[in-house]
N, C-alpha and C positions, 0 to 999 in steps of 0.2 A: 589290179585296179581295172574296173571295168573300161570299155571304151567309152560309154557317155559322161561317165563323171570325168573323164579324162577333154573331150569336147567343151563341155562345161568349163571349163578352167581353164584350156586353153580362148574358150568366147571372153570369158571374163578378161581375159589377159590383153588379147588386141582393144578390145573396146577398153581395158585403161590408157593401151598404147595409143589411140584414138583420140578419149579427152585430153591426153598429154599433148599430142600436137597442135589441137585446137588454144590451150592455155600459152603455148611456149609461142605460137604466132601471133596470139594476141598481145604478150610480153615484148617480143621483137618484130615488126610487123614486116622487115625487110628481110627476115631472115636466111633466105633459099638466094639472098646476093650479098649479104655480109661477110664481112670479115676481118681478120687480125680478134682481137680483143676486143669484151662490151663489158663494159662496169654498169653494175646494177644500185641502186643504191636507194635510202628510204631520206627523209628528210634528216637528216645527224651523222648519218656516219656510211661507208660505202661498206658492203657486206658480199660482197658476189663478184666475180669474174666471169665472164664466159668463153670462154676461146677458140674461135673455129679453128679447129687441126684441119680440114681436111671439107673442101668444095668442089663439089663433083654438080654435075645437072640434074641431077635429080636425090642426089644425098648429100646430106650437110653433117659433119661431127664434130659433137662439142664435147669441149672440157667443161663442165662447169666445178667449180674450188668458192670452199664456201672459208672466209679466214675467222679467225682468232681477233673480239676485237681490240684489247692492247698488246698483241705480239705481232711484231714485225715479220709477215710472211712465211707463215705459222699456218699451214689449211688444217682446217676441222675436217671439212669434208670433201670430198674429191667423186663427181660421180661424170662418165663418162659415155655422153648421149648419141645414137643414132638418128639421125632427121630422116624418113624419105618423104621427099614433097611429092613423089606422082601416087605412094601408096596413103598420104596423107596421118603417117604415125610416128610416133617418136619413141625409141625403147631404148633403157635403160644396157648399156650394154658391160660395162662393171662398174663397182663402185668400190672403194679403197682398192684397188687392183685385184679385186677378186671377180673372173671375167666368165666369158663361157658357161653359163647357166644355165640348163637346163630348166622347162616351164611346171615340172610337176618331177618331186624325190621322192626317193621312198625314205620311210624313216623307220630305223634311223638308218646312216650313212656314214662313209666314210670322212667323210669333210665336215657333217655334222650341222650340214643345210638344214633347213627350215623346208617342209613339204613343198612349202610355196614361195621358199628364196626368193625367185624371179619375179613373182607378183609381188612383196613385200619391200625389192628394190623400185619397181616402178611407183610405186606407191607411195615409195618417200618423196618422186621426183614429182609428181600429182600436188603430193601435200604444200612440197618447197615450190611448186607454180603458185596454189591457194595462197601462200604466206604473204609472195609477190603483186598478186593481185590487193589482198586486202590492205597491205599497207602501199600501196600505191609507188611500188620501187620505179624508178627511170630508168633510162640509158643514158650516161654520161661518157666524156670520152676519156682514153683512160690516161693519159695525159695531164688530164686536168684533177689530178688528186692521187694526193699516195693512199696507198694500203697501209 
């Protein structure tokens, strides 16, 4: 692989990690001081968890677990976020426990990545901010509603 197609795709990749932070602070606007658990929800039914593991000063990481919605704590999806708030990006850093990603594979591979796994992860976590925005989810506490 050349070096510039290699540039290229990695530019492409922080500038998703870029609008991802931009969406996920406009989702929690206190994010870089939260903590424990934040339930995301649309008008009928709570659909989102978010869970700060781990508050540092300048890095925030989340769990976010997306459920099942008639099974009792049952996650669909499990994807598990990097915040840095002084680099101002947020990266996908595994998702169902598959971690450690490399930004550009060859293919094929041993594991049977996708060229661009790691952009393709980020970019579920872009789409599930879009999802958030459009239907207007909250924060609620999590207390106040079962899963």
């Amino acid at each position: 692989m050349s070096h510039t197609i290699y540039k290229q795709k990695i530019h492409r990749l922080i500038s998703l990690y870029e609008y991802n932070y931009r969406r996920l602070c406009a989702l929690v606007p206190a994010l870089a001081d939260a903590e424990g658990e934040l339930m995301l929800r649309d008008d009928t039914h709570v659909r989102f968890s978010l869970q700060i593991t781990e508050q540092c000063k300048y890095t925030t990481m989340l769990a976010l677990k997306h459920y099942f919605d008639h099974e009792d704590h049952v996650v669909d999806m499990e994807l598990n976020i990097r915040v840095s708030h002084d680099a101002a990006v947020a990266e996908v850093v595994s998702y169902q426990h598959h971690g450690r990603l490399e930004p550009v594979y060859e293919y094929p591979n041993a594991k049977m990545y996708h060229k661009d796994e790691k952009y393709q992860h980020n970019r579920l976590l872009a789409d599930w901010l879009n999802l958030c925005a459009d239907r207007q989810y909250v924060l609620i506490k999590p207390d106040s509603v079962l899963i």
